[in-house]
C-alpha positions in Angstrom: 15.7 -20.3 2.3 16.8 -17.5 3.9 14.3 -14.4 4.6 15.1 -11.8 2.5 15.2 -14.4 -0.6 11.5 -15.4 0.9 10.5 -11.4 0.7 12.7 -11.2 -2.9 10.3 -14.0 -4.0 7.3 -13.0 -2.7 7.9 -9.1 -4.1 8.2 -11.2 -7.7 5.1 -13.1 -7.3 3.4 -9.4 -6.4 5.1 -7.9 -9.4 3.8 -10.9 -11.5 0.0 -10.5 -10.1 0.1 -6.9 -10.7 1.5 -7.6 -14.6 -1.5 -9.5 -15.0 -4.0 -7.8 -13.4 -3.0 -4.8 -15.6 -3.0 -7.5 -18.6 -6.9 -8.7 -17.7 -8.0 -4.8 -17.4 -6.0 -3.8 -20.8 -8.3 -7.1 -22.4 -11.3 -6.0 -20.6 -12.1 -8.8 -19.0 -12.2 -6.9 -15.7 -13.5 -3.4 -14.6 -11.5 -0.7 -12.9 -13.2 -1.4 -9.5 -12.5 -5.0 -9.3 -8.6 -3.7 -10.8 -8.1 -1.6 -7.5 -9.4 -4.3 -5.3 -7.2 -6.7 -6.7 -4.2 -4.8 -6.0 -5.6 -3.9 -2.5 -5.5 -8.1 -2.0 -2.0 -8.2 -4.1 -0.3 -5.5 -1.7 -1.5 -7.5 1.8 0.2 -10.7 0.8 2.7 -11.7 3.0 5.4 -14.4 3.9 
């Protein structure tokens, strides 16, 4: 696999985290600070 398919795929699986962090706040089953620290860990994944 070449690298920028590697960074294509790995900015899907952030854009799929994300949906589904928003998901688990929408349903409540999370709070707005562990939301934000989510998507602090999300955005330092890297290849």
């Amino acid at each position: 696999m070449k690298i920028t398919e590697k960074c294509k795929a790995l900015e899907l699986k952030k854009q799929t985290l994300t949906a589904w962090t928003r998901i688990l706040l929408g349903r409540g089953e999370i709070d707005v600070k562990k939301y934000n620290r989510m998507l602090v860990l999300i955005d330092k994944l890297t290849a």
